[in-house]
C-alpha positions as CSV (number, residue, x, y, z in Angstrom):
1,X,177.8,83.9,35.4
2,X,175.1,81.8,36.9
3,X,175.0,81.8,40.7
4,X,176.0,77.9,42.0
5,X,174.8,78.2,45.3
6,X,171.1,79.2,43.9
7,X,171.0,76.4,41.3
8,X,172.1,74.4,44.5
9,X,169.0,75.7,46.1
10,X,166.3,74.6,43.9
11,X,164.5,71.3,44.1
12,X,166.0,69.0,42.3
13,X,165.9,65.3,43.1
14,X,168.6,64.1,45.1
15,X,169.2,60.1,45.9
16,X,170.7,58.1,48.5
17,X,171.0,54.4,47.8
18,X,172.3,52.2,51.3
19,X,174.9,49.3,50.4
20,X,175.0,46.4,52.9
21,X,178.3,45.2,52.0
22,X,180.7,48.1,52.5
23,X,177.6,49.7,54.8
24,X,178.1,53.2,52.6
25,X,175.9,55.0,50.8
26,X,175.8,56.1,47.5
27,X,174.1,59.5,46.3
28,X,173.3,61.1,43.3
29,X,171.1,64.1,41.5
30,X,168.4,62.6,38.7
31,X,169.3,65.6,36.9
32,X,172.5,65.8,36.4
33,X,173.9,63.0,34.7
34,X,176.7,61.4,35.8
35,X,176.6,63.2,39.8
36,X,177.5,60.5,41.6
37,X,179.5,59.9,45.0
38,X,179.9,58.1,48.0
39,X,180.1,58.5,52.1
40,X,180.7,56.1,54.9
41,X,177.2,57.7,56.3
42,X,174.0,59.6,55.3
43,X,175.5,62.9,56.2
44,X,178.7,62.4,54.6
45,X,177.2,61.4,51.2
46,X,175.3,64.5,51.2
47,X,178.0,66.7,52.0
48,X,179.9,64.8,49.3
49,X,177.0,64.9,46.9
50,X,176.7,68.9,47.6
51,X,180.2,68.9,46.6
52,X,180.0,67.0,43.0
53,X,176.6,68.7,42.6
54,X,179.2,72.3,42.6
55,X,181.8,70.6,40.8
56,X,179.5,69.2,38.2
57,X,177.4,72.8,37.7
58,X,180.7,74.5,37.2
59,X,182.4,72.4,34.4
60,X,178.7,72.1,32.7
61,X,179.0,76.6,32.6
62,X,182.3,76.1,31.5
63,X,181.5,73.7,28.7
64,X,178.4,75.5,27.3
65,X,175.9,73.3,28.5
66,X,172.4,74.7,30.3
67,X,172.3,73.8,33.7
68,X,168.3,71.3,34.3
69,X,165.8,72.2,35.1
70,X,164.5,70.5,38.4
71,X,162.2,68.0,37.7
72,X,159.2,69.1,40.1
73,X,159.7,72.7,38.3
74,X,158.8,71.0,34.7
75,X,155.2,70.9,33.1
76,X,153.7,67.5,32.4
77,X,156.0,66.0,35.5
78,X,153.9,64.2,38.2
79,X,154.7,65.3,41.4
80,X,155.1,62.8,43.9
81,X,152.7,62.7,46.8
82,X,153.2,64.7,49.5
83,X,154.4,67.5,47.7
């Protein structure tokens, strides 16, 4: 069984969009499809991100599917500066 808390680990791209009318955040992985939450503040989001990130790899194993690759670890990907 693949360890969560490495895939967790690895670089993959994480989002964290502000909205000015309920003054939350939303947050999501680009890889993982469909990885999206919410939190009253930045830190909550990520916690709450971190914890559909776990729930997401886990029923991904459990249906068969291969967990992404991050994007930065994929040839032909640019990097984005500063990395």
């Amino acid at each position: 069984m693949m360890d969560v808390a490495y895939i967790l680990n690895r670089p993959y791209k994480m989002w964290f969009i502000f909205d000015q009318e309920t003054l939350g955040y939303t947050a999501g992985i680009e890889e993982f499809p469909g990885c999206l939450t919410e939190g009253d503040t930045l830190e909550d989001a990520h916690q709450m991100l971190l914890d559909a990130a776990e729930s997401w790899i886990l029923a991904s194993i459990e249906m068969g599917h291969e967990i992404p690759i991050p994007l930065m670890d994929r040839p032909n990907v640019p990097k984005e500066r500063g990395e």
